[in-house]
GUTI-224896 format. One record per residue (C-alpha): residue number from 1; x, y, z. Coordinates in nm, 4 decimals. Each point is the difference from the previous one (the first is absolute). Example, Ala and Ser with C-alpha at 12.3 -4.5 7.8 and 13.67 -1.06 7.14 Angstrom:
+-----+----------+----------+----------+
|  nr |        u |        v |        w |
+-----+----------+----------+----------+
|   1 |   1.2300 |  -0.4500 |   0.7800 |
|   2 |   0.1370 |   0.3440 |  -0.0660 |
+-----+----------+----------+----------+
! end
This chain:
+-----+----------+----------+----------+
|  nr |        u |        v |        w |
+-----+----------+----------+----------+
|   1 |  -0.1554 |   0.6357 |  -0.5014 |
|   2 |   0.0963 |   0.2097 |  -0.2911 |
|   3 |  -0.2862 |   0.2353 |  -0.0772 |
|   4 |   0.0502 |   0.1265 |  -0.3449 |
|   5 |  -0.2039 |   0.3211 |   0.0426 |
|   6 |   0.2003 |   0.1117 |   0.2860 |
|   7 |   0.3298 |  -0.0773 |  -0.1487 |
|   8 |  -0.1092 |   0.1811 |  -0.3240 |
|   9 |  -0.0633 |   0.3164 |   0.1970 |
|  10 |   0.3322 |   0.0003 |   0.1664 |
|  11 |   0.1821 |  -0.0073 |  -0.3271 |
|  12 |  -0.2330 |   0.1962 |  -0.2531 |
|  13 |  -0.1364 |   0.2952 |   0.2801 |
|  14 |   0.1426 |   0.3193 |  -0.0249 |
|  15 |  -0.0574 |   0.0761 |   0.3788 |
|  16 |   0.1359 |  -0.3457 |   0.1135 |
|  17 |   0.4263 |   0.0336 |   0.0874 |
|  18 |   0.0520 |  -0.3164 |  -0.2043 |
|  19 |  -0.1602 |   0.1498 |  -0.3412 |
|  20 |   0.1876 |  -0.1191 |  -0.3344 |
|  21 |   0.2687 |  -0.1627 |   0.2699 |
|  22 |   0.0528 |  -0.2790 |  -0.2217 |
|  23 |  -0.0723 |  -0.1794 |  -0.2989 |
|  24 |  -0.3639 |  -0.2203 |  -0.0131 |
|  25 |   0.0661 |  -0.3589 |  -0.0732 |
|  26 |  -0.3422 |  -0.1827 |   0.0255 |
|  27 |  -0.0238 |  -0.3534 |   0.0876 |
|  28 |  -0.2095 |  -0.2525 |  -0.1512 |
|  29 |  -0.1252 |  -0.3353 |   0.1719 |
|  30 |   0.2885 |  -0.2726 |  -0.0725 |
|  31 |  -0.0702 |  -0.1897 |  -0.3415 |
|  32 |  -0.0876 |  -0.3368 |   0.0151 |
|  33 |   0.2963 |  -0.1526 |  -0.1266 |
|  34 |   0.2151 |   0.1312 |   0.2882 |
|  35 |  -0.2514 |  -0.1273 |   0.2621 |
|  36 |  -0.0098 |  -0.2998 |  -0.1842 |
|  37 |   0.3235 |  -0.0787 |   0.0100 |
|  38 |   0.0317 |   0.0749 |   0.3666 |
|  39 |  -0.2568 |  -0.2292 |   0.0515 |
|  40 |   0.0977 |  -0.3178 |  -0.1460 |
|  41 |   0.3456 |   0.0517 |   0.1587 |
|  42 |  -0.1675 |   0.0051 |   0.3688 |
|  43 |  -0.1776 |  -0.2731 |  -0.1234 |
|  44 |   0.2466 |  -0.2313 |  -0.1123 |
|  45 |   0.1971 |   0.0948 |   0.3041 |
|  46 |  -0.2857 |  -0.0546 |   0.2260 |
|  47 |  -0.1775 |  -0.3144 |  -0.1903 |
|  48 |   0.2401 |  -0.1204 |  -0.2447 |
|  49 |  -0.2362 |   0.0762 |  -0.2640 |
|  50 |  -0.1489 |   0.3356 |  -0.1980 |
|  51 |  -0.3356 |   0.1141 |   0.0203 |
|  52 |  -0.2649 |  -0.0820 |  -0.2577 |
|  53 |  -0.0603 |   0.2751 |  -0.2436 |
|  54 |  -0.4005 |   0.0000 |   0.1527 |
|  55 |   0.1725 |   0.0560 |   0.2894 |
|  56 |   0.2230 |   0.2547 |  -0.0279 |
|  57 |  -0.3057 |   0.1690 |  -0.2309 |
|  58 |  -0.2230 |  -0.0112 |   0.3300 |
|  59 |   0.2166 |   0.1613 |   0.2192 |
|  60 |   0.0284 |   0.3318 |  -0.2365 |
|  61 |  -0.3530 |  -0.0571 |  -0.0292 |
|  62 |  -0.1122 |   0.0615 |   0.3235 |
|  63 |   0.3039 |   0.2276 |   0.0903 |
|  64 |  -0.0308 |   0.1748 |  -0.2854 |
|  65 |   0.3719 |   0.0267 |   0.0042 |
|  66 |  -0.0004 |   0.2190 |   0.2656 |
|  67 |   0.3673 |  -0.0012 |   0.2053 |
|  68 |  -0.1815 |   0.0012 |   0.3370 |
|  69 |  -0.2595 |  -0.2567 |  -0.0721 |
|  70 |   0.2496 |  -0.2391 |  -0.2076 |
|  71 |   0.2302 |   0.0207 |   0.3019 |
|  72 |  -0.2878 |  -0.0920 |   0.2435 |
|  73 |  -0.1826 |  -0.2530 |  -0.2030 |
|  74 |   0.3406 |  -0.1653 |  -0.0767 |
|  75 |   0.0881 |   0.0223 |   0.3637 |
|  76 |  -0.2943 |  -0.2652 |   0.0863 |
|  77 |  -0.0080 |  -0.1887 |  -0.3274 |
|  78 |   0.4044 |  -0.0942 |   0.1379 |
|  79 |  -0.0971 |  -0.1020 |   0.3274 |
|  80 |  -0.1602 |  -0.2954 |  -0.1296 |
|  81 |   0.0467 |  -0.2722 |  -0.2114 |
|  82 |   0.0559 |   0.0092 |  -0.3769 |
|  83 |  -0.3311 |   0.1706 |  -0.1133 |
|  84 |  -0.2793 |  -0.0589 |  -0.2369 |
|  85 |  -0.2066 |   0.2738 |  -0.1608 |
|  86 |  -0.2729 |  -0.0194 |   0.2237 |
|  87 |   0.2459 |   0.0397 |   0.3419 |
|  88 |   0.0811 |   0.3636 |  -0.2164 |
|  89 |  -0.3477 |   0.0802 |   0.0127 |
|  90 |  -0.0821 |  -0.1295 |   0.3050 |
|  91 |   0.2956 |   0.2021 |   0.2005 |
|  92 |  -0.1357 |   0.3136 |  -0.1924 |
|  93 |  -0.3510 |  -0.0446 |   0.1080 |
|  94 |   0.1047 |  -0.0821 |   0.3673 |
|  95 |   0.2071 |   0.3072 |  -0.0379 |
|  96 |  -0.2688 |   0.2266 |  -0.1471 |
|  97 |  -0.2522 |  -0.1128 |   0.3005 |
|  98 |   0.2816 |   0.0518 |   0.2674 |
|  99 |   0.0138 |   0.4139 |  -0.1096 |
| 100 |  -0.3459 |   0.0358 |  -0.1259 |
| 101 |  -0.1005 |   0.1274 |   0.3046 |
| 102 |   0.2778 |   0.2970 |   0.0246 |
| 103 |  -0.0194 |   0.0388 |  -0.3703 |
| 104 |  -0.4383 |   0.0577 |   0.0929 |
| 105 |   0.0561 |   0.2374 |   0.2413 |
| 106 |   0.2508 |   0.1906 |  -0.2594 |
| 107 |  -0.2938 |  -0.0071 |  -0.2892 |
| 108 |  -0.2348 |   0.1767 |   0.2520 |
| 109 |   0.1997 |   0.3185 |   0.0400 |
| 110 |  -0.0324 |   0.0456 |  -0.3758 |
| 111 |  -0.2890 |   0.1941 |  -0.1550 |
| 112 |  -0.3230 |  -0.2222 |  -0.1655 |
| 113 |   0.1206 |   0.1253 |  -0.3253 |
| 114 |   0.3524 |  -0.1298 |   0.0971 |
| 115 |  -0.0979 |  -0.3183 |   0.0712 |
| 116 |  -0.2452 |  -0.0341 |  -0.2720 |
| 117 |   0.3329 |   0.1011 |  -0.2874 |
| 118 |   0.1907 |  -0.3002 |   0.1800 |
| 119 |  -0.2480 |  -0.2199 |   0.0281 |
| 120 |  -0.0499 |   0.0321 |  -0.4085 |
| 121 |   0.3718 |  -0.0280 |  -0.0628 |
| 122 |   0.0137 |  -0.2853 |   0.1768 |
| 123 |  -0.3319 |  -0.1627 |  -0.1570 |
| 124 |   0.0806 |   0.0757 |  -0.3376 |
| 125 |   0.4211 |  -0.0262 |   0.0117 |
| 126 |   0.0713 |   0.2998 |  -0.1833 |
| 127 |  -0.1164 |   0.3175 |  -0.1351 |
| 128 |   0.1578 |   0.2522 |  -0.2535 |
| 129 |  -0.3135 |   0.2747 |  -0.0603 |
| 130 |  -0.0317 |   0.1517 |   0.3581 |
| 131 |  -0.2476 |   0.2410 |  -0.1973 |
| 132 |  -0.1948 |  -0.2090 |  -0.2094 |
| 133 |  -0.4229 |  -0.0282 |  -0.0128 |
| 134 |   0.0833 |  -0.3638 |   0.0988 |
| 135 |   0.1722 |   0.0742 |   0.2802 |
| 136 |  -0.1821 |   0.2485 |   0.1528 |
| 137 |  -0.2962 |  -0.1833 |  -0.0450 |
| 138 |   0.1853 |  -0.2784 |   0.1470 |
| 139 |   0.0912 |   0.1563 |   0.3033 |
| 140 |  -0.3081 |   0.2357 |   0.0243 |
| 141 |   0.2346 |   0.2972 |   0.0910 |
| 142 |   0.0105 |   0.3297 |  -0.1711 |
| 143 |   0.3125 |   0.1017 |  -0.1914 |
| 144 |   0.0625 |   0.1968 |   0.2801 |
| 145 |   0.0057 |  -0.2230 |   0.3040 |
| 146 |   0.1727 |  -0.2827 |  -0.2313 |
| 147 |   0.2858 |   0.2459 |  -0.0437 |
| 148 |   0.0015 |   0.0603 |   0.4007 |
| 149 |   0.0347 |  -0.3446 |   0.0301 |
| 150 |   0.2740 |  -0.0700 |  -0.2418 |
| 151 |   0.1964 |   0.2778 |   0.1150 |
| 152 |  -0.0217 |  -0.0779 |   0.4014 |
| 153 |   0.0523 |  -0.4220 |  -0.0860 |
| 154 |   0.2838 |   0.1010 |  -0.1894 |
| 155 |   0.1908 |   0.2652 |   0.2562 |
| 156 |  -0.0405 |  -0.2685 |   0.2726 |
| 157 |   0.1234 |  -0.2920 |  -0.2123 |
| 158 |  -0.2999 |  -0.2349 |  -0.0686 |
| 159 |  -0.0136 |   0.0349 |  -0.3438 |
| 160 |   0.2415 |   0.0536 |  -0.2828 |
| 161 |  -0.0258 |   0.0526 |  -0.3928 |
| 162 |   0.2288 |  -0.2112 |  -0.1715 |
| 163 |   0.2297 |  -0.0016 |  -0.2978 |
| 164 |  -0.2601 |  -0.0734 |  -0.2115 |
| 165 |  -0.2610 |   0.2529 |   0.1635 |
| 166 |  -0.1804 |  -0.2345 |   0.1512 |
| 167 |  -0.1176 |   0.0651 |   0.4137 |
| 168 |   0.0661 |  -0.2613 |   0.2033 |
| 169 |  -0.0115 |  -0.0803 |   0.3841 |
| 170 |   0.3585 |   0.0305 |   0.1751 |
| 171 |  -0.0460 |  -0.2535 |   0.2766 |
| 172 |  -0.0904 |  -0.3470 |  -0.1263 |
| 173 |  -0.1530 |  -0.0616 |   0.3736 |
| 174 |  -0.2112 |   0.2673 |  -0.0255 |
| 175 |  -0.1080 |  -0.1249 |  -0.3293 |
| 176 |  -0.0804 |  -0.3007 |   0.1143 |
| 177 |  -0.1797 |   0.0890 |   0.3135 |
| 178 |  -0.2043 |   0.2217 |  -0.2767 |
| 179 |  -0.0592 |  -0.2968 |  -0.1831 |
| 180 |  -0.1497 |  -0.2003 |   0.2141 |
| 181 |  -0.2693 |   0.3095 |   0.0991 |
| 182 |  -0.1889 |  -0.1483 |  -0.3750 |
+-----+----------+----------+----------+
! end
């Protein structure tokens, strides 16, 4: 995949050949409205009827609206028969168990502190004050090795601040594999 680190050094570099090549246009995850209404068309074509609202709620729940995830849950929720809410949560969990194991093995090449910053963003959703008392008490790092972190899970992609400011956890897998370590 698309590693945003990597592909921000090979346009904003000096020593890289494709520095200030071209113009930045950052992509957001699709809204909702546009999955949405490629959603209920597949479904109508597929079932002859639209999703429930709960429904369509649960997948960008679990997916977190995440192209590669929506395109994978999607891809088993359509193999089956028209869905309820619980088959959504049920092909997410079977999903999640299915990779836990590959996502495990990626968690232990990461540092304790490493795992200890995504484990908190995934407990406690998200988290604006990376510096705050709280959250270094939290997290029982110092300021130092809580920066570390930050700056290594961002480079390699498994976190991300948002519009709002807010850190978050890229991969809604790895979140959930996270959350069931409580």
């Amino acid at each position: 995949g698309s590693n945003r680190h990597l592909l921000q050094e090979m346009f904003y570099d000096k020593k890289r050949p494709f520095y200030k090549l071209c113009d930045v246009i950052p992509l957001e995850r699709i809204a909702e409205e546009d999955y949405q209404k490629y959603l209920q068309s597949a479904a109508k074509r597929t079932w002859q009827k639209e999703l429930s609202p709960t429904m369509i709620e649960g997948i960008f729940s679990v997916t977190e609206r995440h192209p590669y995830y929506i395109n994978k849950l999607c891809s088993l929720i359509w193999k089956g028969n028209y869905p309820t809410k619980t088959d959504i949560h049920t092909l997410w969990r079977e999903y999640v168990l299915e990779n836990k194991s590959v996502t495990e093995r990626e968690l232990e090449l990461m540092s304790i502190n490493q795992r200890k910053l995504l484990i908190y963003l995934a407990e406690n959703e998200v988290t604006k004050e990376r510096y705050s008392a709280h959250f270094i008490k939290e997290l029982e790092l110092s300021p130092g090795s809580l920066s570390r972190a930050i700056t290594l899970l961002t480079e390699k992609d498994y976190i991300y601040v948002d519009k709002k400011g807010y850190y978050r956890i890229l991969d809604p897998l790895l979140k959930s594999v996270l959350a069931e370590k409580r």
